[in-house]
N, CA, C and O atoms as a GROMACS GRO file, in nm:
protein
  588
    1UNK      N    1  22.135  -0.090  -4.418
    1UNK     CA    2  22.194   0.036  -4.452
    1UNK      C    3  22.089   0.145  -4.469
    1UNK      O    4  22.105   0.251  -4.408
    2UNK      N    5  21.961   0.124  -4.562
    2UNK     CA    6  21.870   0.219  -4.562
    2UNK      C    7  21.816   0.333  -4.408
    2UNK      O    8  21.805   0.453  -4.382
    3UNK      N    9  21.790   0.174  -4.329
    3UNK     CA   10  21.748   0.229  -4.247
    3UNK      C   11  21.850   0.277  -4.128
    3UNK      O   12  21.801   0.298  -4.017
    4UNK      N   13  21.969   0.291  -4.145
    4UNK     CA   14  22.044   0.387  -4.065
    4UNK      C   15  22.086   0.511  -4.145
    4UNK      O   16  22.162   0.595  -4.097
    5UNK      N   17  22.034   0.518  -4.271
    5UNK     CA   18  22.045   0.616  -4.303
    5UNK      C   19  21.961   0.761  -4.376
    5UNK      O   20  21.991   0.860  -4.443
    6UNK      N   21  21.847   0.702  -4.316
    6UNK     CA   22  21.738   0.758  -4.289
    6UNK      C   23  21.684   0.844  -4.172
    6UNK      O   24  21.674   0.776  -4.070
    7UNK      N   25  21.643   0.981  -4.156
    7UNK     CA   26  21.608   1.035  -4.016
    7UNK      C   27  21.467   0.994  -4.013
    7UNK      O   28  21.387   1.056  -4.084
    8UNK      N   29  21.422   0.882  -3.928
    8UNK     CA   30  21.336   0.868  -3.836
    8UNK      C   31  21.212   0.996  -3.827
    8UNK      O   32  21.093   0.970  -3.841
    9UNK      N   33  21.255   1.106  -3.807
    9UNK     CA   34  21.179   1.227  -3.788
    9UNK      C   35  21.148   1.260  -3.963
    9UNK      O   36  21.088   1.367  -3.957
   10UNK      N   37  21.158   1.227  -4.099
   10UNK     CA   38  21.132   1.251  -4.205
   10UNK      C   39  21.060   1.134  -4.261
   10UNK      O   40  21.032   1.123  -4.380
   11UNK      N   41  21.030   1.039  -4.160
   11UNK     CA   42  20.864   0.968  -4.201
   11UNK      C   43  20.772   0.989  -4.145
   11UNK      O   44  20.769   0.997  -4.022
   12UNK      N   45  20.645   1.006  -4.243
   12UNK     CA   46  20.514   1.008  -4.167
   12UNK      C   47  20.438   0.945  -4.285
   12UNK      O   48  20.474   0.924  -4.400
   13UNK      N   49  20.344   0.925  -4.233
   13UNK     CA   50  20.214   0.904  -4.343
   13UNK      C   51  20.112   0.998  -4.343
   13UNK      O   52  20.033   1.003  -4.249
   14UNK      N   53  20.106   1.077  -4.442
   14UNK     CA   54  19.987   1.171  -4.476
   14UNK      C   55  19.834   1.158  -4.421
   14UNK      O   56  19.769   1.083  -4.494
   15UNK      N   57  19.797   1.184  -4.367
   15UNK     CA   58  19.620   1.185  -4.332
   15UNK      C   59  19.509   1.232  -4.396
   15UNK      O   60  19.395   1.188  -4.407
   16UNK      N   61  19.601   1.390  -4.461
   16UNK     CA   62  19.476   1.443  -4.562
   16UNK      C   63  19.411   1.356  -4.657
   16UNK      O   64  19.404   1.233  -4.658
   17UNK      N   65  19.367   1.438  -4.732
   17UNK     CA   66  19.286   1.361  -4.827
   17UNK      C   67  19.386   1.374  -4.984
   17UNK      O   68  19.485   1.303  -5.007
   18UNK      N   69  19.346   1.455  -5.056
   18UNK     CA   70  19.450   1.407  -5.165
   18UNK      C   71  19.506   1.618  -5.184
   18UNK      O   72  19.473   1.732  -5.152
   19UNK      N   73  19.600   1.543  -5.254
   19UNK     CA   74  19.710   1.739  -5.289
   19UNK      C   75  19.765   1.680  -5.465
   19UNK      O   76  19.796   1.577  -5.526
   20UNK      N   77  19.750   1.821  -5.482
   20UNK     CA   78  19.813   1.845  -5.598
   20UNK      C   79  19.971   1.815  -5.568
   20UNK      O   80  20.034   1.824  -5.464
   21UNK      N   81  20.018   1.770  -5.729
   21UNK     CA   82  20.139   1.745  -5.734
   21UNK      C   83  20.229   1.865  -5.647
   21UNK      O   84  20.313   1.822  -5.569
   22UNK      N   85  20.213   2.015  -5.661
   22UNK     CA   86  20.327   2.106  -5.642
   22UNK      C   87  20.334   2.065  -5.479
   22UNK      O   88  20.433   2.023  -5.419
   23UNK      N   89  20.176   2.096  -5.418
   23UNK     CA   90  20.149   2.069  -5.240
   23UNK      C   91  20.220   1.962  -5.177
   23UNK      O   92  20.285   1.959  -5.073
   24UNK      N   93  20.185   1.851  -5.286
   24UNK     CA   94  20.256   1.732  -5.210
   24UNK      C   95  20.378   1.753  -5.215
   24UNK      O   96  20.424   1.745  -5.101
   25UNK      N   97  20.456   1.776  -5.293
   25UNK     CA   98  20.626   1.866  -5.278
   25UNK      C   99  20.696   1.932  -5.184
   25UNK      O  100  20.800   1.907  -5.122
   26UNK      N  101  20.604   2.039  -5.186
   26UNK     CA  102  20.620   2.139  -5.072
   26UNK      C  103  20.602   2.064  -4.903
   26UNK      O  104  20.665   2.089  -4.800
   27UNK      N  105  20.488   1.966  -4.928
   27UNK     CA  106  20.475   1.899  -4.790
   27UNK      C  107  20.559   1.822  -4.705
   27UNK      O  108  20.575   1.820  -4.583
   28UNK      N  109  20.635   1.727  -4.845
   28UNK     CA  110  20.690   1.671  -4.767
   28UNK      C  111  20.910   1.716  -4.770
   28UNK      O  112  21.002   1.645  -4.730
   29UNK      N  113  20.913   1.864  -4.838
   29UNK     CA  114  21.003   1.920  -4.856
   29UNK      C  115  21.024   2.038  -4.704
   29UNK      O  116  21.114   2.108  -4.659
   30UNK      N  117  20.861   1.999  -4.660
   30UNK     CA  118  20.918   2.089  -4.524
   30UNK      C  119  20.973   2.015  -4.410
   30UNK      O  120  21.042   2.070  -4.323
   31UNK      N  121  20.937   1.875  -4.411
   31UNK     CA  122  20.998   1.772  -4.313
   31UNK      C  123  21.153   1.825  -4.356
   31UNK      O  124  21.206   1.906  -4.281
   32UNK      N  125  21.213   1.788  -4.456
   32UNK     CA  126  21.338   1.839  -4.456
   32UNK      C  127  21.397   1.991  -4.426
   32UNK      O  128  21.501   2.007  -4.361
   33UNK      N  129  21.336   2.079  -4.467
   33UNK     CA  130  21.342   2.146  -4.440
   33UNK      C  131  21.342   2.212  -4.263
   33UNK      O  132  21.430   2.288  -4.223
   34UNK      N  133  21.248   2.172  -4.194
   34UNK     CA  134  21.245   2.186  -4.073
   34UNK      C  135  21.350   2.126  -3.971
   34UNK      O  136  21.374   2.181  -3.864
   35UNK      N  137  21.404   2.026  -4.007
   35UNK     CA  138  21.506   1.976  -3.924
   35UNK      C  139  21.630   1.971  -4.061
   35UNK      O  140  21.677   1.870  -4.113
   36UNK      N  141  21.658   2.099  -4.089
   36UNK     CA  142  21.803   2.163  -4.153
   36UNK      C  143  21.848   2.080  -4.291
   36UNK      O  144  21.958   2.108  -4.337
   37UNK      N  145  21.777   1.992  -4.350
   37UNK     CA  146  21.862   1.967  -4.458
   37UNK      C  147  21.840   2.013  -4.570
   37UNK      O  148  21.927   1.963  -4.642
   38UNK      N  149  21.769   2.087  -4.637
   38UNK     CA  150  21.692   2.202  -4.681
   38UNK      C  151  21.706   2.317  -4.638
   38UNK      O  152  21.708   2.344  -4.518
   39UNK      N  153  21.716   2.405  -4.737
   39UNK     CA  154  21.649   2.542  -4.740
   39UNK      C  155  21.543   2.574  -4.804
   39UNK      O  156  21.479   2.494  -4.872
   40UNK      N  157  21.511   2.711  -4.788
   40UNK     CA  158  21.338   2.763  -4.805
   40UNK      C  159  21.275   2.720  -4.937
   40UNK      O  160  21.161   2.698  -4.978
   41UNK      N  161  21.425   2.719  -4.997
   41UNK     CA  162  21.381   2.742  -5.184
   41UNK      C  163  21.412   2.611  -5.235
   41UNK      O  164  21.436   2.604  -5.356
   42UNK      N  165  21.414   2.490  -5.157
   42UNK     CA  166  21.423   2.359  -5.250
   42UNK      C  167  21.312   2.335  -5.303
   42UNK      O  168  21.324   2.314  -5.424
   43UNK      N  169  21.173   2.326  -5.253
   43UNK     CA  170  21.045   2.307  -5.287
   43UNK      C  171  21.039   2.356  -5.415
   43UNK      O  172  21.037   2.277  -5.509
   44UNK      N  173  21.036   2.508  -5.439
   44UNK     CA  174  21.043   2.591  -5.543
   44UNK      C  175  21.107   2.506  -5.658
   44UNK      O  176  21.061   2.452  -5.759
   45UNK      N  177  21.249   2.515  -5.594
   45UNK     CA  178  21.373   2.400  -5.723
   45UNK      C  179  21.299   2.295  -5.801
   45UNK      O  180  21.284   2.295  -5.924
   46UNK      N  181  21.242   2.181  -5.688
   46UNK     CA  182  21.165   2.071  -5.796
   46UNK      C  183  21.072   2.119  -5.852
   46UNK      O  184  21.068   2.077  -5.968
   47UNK      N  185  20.971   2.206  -5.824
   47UNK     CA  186  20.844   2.218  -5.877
   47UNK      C  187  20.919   2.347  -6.009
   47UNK      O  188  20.857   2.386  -6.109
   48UNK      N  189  21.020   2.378  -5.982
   48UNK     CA  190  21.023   2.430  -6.127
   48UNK      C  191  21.119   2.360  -6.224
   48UNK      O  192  21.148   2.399  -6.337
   49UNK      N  193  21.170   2.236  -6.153
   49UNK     CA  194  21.259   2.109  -6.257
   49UNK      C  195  21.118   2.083  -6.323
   49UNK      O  196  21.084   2.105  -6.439
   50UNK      N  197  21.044   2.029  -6.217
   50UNK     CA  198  20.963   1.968  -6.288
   50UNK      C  199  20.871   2.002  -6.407
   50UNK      O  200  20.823   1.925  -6.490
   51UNK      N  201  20.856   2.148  -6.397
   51UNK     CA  202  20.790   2.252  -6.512
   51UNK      C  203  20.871   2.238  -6.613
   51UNK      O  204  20.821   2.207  -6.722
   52UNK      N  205  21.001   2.254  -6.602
   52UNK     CA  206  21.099   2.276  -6.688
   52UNK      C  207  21.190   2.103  -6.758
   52UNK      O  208  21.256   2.099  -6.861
   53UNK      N  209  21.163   1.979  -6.663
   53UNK     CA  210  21.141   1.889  -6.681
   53UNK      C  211  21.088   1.743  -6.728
   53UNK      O  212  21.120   1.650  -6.801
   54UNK      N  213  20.979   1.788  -6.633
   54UNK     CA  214  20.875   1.676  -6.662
   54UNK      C  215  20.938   1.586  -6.534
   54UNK      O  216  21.050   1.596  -6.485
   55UNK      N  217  20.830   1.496  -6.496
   55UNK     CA  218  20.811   1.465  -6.397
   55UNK      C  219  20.925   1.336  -6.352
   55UNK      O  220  20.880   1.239  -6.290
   56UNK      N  221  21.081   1.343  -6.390
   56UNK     CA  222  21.156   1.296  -6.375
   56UNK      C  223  21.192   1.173  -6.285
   56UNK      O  224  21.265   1.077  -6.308
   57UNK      N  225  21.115   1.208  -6.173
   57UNK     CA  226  21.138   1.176  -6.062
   57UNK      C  227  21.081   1.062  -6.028
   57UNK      O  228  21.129   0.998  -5.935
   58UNK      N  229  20.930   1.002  -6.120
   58UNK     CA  230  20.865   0.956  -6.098
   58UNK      C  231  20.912   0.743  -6.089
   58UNK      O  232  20.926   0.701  -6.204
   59UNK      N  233  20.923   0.686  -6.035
   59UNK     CA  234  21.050   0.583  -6.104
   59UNK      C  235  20.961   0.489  -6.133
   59UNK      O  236  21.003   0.416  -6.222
   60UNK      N  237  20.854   0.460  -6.093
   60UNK     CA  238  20.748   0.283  -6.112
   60UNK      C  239  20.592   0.380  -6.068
   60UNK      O  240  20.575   0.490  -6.016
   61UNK      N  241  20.514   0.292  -6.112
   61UNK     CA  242  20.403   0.293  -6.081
   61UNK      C  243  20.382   0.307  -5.931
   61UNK      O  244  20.415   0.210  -5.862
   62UNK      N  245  20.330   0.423  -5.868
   62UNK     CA  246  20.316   0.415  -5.701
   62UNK      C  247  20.458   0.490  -5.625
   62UNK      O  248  20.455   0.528  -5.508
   63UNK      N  249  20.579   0.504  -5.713
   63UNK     CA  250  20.706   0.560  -5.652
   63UNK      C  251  20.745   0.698  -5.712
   63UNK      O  252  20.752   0.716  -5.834
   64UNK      N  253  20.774   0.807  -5.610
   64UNK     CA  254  20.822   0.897  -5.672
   64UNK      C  255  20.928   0.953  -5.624
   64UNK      O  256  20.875   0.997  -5.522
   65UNK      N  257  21.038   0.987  -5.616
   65UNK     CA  258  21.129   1.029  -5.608
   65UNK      C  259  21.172   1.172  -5.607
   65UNK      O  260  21.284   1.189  -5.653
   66UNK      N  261  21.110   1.275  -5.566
   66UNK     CA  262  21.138   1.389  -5.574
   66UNK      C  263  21.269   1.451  -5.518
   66UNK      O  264  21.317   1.420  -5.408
   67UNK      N  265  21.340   1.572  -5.636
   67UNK     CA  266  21.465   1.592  -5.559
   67UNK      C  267  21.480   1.714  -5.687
   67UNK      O  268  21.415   1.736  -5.790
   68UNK      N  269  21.600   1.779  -5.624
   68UNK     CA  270  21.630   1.914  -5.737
   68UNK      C  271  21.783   1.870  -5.734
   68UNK      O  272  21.817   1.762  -5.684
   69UNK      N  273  21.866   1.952  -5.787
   69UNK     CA  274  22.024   1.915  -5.793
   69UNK      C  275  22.048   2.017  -5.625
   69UNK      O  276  21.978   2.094  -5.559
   70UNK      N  277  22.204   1.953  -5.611
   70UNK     CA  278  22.269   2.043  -5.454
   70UNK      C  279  22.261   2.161  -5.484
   70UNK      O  280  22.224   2.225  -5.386
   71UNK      N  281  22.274   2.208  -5.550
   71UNK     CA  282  22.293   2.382  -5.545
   71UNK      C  283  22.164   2.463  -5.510
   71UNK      O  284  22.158   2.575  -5.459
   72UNK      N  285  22.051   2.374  -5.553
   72UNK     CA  286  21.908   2.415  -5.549
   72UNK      C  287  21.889   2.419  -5.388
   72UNK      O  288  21.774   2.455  -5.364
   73UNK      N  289  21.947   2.400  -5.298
   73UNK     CA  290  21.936   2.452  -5.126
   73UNK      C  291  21.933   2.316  -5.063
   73UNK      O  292  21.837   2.299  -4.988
   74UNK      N  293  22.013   2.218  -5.077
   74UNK     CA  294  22.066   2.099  -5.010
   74UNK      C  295  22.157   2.163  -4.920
   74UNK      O  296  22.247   2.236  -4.961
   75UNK      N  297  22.135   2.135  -4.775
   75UNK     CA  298  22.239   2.136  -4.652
   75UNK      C  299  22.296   2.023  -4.604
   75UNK      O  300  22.404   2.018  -4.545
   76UNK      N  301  22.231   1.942  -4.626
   76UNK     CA  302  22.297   1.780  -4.602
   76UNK      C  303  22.189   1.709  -4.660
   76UNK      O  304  22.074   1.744  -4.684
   77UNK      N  305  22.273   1.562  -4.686
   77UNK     CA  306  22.173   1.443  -4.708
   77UNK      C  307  22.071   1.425  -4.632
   77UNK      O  308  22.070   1.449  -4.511
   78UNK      N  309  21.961   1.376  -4.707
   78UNK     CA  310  21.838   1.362  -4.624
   78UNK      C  311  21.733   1.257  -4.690
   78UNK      O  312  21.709   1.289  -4.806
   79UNK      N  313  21.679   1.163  -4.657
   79UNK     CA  314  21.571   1.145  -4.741
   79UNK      C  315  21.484   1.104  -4.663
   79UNK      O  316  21.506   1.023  -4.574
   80UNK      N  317  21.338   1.173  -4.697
   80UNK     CA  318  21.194   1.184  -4.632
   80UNK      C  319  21.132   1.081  -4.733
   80UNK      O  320  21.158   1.057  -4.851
   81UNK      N  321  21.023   1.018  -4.629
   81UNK     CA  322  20.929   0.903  -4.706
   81UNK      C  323  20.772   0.926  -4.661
   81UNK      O  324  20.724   0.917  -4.548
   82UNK      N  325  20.724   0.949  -4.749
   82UNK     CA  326  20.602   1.012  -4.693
   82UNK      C  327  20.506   0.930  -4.737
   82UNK      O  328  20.564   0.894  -4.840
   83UNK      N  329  20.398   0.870  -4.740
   83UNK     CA  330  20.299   0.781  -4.766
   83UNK      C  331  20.169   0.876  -4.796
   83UNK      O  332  20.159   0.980  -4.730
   84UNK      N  333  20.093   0.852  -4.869
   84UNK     CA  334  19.976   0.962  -4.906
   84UNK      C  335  19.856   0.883  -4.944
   84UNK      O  336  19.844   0.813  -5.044
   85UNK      N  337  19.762   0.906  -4.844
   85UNK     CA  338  19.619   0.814  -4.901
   85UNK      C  339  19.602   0.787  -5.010
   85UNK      O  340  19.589   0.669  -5.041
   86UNK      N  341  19.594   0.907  -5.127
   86UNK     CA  342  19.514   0.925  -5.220
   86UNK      C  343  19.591   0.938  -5.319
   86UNK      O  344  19.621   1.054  -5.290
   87UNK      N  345  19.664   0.914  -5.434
   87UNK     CA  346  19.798   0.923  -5.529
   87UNK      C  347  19.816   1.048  -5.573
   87UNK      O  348  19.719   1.118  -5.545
   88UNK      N  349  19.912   1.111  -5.638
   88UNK     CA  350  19.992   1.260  -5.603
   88UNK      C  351  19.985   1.181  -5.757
   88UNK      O  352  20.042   1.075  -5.786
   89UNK      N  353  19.877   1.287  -5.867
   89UNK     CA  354  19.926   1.305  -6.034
   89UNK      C  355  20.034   1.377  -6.025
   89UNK      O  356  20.030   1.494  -5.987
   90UNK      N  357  20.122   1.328  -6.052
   90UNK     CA  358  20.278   1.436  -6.119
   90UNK      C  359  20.255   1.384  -6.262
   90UNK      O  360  20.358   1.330  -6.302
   91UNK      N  361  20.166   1.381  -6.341
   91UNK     CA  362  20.166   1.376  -6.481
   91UNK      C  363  20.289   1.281  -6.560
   91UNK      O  364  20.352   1.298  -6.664
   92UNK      N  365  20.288   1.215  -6.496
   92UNK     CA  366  20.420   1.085  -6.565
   92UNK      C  367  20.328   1.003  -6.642
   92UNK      O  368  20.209   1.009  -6.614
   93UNK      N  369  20.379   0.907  -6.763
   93UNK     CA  370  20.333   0.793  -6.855
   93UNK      C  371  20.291   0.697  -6.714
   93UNK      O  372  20.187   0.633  -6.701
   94UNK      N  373  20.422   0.707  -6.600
   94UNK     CA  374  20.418   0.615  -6.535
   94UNK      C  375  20.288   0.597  -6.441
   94UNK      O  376  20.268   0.480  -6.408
   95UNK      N  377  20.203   0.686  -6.396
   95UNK     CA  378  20.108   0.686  -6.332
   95UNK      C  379  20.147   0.771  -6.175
   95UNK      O  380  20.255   0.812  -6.134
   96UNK      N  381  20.019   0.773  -6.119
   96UNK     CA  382  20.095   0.878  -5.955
   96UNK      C  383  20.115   0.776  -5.864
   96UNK      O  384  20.066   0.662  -5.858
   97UNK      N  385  20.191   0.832  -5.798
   97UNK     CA  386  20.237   0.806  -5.698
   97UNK      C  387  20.172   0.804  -5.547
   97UNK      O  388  20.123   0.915  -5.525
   98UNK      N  389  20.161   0.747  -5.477
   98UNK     CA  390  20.137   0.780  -5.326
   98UNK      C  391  20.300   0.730  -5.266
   98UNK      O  392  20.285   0.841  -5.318
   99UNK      N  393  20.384   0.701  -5.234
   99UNK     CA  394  20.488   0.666  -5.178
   99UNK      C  395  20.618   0.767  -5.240
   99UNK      O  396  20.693   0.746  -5.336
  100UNK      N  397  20.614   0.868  -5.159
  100UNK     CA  398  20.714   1.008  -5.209
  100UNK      C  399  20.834   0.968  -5.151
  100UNK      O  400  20.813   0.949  -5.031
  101UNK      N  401  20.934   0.949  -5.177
  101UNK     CA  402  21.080   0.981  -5.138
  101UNK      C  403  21.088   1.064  -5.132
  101UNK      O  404  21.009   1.082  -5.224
  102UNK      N  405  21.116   1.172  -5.101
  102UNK     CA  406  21.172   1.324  -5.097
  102UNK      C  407  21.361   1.323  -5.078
  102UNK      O  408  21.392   1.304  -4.960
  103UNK      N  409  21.468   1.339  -5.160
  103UNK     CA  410  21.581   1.294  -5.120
  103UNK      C  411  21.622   1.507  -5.159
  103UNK      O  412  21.582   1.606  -5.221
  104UNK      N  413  21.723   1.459  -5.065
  104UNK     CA  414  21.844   1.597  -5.038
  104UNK      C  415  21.961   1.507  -5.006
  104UNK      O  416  22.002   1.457  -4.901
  105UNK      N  417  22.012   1.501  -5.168
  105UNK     CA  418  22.156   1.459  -5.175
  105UNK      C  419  22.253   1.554  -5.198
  105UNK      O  420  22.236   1.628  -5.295
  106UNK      N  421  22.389   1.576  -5.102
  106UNK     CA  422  22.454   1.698  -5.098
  106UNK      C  423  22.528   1.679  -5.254
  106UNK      O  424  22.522   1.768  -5.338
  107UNK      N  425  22.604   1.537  -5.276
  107UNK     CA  426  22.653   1.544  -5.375
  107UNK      C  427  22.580   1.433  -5.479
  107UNK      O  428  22.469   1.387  -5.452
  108UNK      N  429  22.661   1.390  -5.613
  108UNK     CA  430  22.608   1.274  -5.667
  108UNK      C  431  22.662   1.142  -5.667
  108UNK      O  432  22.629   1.059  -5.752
  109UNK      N  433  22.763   1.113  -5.557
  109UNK     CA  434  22.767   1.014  -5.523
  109UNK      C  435  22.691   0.937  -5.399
  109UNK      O  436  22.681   0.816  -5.382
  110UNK      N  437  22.635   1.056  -5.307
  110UNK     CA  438  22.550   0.998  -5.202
  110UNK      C  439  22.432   0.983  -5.292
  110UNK      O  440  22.363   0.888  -5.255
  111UNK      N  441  22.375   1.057  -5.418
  111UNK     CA  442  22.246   1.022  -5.468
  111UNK      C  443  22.255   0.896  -5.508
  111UNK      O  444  22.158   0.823  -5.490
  112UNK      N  445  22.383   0.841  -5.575
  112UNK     CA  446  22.333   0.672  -5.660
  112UNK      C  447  22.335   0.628  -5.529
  112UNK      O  448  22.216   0.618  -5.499
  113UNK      N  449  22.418   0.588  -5.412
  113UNK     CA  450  22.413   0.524  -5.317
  113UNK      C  451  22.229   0.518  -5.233
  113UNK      O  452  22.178   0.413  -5.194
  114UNK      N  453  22.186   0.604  -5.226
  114UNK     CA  454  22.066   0.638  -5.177
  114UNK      C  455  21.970   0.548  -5.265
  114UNK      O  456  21.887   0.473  -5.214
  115UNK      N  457  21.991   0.563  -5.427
  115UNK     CA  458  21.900   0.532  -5.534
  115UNK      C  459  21.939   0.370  -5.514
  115UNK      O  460  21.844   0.292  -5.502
  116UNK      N  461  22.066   0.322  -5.511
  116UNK     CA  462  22.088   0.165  -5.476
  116UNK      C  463  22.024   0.093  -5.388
  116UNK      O  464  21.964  -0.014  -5.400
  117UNK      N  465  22.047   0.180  -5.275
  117UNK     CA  466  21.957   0.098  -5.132
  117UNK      C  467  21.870   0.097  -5.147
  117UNK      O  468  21.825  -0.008  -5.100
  118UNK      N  469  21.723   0.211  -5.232
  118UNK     CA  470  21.611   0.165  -5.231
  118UNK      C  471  21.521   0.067  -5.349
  118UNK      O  472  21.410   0.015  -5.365
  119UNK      N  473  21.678   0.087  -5.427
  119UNK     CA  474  21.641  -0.028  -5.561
  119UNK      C  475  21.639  -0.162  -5.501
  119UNK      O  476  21.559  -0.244  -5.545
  120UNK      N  477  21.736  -0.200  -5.385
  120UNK     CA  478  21.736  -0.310  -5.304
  120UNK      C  479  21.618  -0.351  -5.266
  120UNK      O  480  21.611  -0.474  -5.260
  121UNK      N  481  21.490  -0.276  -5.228
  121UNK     CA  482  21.396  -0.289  -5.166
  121UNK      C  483  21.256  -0.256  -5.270
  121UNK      O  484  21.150  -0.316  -5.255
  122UNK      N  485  21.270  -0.188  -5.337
  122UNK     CA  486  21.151  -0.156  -5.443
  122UNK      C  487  21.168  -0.265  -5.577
  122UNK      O  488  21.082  -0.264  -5.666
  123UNK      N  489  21.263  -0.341  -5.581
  123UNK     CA  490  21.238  -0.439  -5.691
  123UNK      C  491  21.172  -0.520  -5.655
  123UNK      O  492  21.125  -0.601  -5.735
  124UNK      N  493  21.153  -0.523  -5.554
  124UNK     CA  494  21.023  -0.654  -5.473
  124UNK      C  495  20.899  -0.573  -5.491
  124UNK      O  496  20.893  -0.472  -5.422
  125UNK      N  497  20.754  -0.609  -5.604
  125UNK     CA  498  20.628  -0.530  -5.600
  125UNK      C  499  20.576  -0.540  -5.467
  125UNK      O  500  20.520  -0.436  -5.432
  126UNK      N  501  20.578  -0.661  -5.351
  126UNK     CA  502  20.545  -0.696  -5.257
  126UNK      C  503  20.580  -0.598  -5.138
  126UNK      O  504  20.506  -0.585  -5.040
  127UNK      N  505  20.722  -0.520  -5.156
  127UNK     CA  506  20.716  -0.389  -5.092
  127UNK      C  507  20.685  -0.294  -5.126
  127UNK      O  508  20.682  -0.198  -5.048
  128UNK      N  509  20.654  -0.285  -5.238
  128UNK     CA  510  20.584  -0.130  -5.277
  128UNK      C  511  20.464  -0.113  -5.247
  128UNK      O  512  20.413  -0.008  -5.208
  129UNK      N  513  20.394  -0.252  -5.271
  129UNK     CA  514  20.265  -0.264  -5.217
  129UNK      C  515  20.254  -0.240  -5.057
  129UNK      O  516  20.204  -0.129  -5.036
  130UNK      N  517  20.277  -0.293  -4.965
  130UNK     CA  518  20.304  -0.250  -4.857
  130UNK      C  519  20.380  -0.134  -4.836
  130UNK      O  520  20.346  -0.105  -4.722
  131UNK      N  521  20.436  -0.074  -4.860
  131UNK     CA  522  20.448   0.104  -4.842
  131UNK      C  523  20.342   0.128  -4.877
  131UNK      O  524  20.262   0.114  -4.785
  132UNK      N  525  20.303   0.156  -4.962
  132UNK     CA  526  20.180   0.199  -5.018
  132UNK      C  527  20.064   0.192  -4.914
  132UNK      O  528  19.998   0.290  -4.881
  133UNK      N  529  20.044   0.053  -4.862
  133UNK     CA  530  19.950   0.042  -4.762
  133UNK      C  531  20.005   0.072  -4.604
  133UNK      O  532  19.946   0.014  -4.513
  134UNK      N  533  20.072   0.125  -4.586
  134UNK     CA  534  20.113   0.134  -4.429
  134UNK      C  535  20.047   0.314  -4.395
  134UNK      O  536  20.044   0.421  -4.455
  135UNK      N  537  19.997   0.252  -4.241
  135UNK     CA  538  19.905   0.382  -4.214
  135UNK      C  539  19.977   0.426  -4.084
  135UNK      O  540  19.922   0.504  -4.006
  136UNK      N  541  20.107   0.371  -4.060
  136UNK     CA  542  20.196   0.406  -3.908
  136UNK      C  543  20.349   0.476  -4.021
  136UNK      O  544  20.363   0.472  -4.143
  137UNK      N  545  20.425   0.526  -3.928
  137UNK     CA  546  20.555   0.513  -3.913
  137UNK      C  547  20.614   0.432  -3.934
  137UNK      O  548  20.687   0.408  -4.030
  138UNK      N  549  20.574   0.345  -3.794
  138UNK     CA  550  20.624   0.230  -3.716
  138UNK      C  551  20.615   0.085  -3.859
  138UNK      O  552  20.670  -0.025  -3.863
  139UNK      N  553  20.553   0.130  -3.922
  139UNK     CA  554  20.493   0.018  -4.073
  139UNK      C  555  20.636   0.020  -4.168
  139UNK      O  556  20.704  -0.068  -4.221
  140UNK      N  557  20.646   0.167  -4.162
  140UNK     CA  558  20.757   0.194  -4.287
  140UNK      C  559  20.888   0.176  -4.224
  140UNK      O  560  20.970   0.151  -4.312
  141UNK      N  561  20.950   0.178  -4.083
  141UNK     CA  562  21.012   0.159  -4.065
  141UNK      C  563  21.109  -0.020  -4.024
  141UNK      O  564  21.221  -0.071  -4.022
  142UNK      N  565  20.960  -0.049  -3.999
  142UNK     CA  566  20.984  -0.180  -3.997
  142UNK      C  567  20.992  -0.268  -4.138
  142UNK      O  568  21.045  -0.377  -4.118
  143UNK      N  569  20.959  -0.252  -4.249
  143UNK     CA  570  20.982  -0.254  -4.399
  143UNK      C  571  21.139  -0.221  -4.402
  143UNK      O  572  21.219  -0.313  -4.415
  144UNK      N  573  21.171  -0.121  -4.392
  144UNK     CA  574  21.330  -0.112  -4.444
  144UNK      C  575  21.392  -0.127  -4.329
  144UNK      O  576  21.509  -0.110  -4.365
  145UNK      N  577  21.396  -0.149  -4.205
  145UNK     CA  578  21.494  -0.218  -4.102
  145UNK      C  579  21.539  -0.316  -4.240
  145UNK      O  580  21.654  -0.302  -4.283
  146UNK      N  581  21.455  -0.405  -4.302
  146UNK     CA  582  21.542  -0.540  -4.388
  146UNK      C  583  21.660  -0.482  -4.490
  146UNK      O  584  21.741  -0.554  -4.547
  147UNK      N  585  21.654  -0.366  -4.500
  147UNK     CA  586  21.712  -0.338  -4.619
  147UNK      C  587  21.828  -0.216  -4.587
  147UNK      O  588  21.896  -0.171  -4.679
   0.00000   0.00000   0.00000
């Protein structure tokens, strides 16, 4: 299920070197953004949940989950997976992240559904670890084909 419901075109793995929490947001909020499920001002949305927040999003050691509510410029469901060399401090107890979800859930029943399928797959440390280490696409996609 994950992986048919995932766009293909909203994974990559990062190359740079390391970004501040807001950059890494914005980075991987333009994958959505660029192919329509987003608008201009979602980026903005989390990075000012998160001011106004705290780093919510963050779910395990190595996982982060970034997302604002629908009204904040969701056009459709979406969720981007972005992999990042170097770990993204979003200032959580939990520690940073390199393995970003980026989700654009229109409503909140596609969000638990989204949050289920990848609980399916992130309760195993053995895949987080491997996200974490995958330097293709082709890595991350073959990881959640199982799931």
């Amino acid at each position: 299920m994950l992986y048919n419901l995932i766009d293909h075109d909203l994974i990559d793995v990062i190359h740079n070197q390391s970004y501040e929490w807001q950059e890494a947001v914005k980075t991987t909020t333009q994958y959505l953004e660029n192919k329509g499920y987003v608008s201009a001002d979602y980026a903005d949305a989390i990075i000012q949940s998160t001011y106004d927040n705290g780093p919510y999003y963050v779910l395990c050691p190595g996982i982060a989950m970034p997302h604002a509510r629908p009204e904040a410029g969701v056009l459709k469901t979406g969720l981007g997976i972005h992999i990042f060399p170097q770990p993204v401090d979003f200032g959580s107890d939990l520690g940073p992240a390199n393995v970003l979800f980026t989700l654009a859930a229109k409503d909140s029943d596609t969000h638990i559904e989204v949050i289920q399928a990848l609980s399916e797959m992130l309760i195993d440390e053995d895949n987080i670890t491997k996200l974490s280490e995958a330097t293709s696409k082709q890595e991350v996609l073959e990881l959640i084909k199982q799931y």
